[in-house]
N, C-alpha and C positions, 0 to 999 in steps of 0.2 A: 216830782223828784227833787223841787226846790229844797229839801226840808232833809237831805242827807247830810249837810254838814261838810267834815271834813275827807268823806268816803263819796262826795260824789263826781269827782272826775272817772276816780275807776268803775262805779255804777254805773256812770251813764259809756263808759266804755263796752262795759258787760254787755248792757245791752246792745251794741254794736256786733259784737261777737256773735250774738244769737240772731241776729240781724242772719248773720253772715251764712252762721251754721244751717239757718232752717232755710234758707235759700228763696230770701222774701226777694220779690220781684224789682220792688219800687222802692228809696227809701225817703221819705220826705221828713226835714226836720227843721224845726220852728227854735230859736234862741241859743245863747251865748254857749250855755251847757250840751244841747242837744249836739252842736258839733264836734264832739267827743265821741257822741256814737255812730254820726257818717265817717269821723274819722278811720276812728276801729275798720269798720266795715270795708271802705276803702282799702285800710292797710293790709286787711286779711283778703283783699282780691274781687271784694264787690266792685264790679265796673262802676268808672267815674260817671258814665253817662245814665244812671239810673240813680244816681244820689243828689237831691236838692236840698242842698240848705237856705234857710229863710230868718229874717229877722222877725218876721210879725207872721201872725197871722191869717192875715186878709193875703198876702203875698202868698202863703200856703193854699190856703183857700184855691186861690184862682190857679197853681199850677194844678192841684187835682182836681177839679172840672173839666180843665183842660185836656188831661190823659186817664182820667176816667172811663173804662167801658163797663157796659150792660155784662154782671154775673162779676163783679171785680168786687173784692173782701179788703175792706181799709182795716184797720188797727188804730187807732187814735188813744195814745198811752202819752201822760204826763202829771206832772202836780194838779192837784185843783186848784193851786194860788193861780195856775196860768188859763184857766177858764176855757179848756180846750172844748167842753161840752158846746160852746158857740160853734169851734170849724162845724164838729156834726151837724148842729142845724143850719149852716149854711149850704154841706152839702148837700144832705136830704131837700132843703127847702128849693 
């Protein structure tokens, strides 16, 4: 989502909103942009205690190992400038 330009504050809001609406559990979010959409989420009544924001990666990484359980469904949605396909193999691995 690095690659919207001047449309991507409120994109990555959007997706905060959808966050919100489909009543996802967890929200974890990696970069400068991404806080846009814990933002949202937050503002629209996601509790604070379920939303992590992270600067890197590896930081991400380790809180979902952490609160991961057996039968739990991740989402991992971003640019491929930002090479999120690593968290995946970190988790799986």
């Amino acid at each position: 989502m690095l690659e919207l330009g001047k449309y991507e504050k409120e994109l990555h809001e959007k997706v905060g909103e959808e966050v919100y609406k489909n009543n996802i559990d967890v929200l974890v979010t990696v970069g400068t942009l991404a806080k846009y959409i814990a933002k949202k989420a937050e503002e629209l009544g996601m509790s604070k205690d379920k939303i992590f924001m992270y600067d890197t990666k590896e930081d991400a990484v380790q809180k979902i190992k952490n609160i991961i359980e057996e039968n739990d469904y991740i989402l991992v949605k971003a640019s491929n400038s930002m090479k999120f396909d690593e968290i995946t193999a970190k988790i799986e691995g």
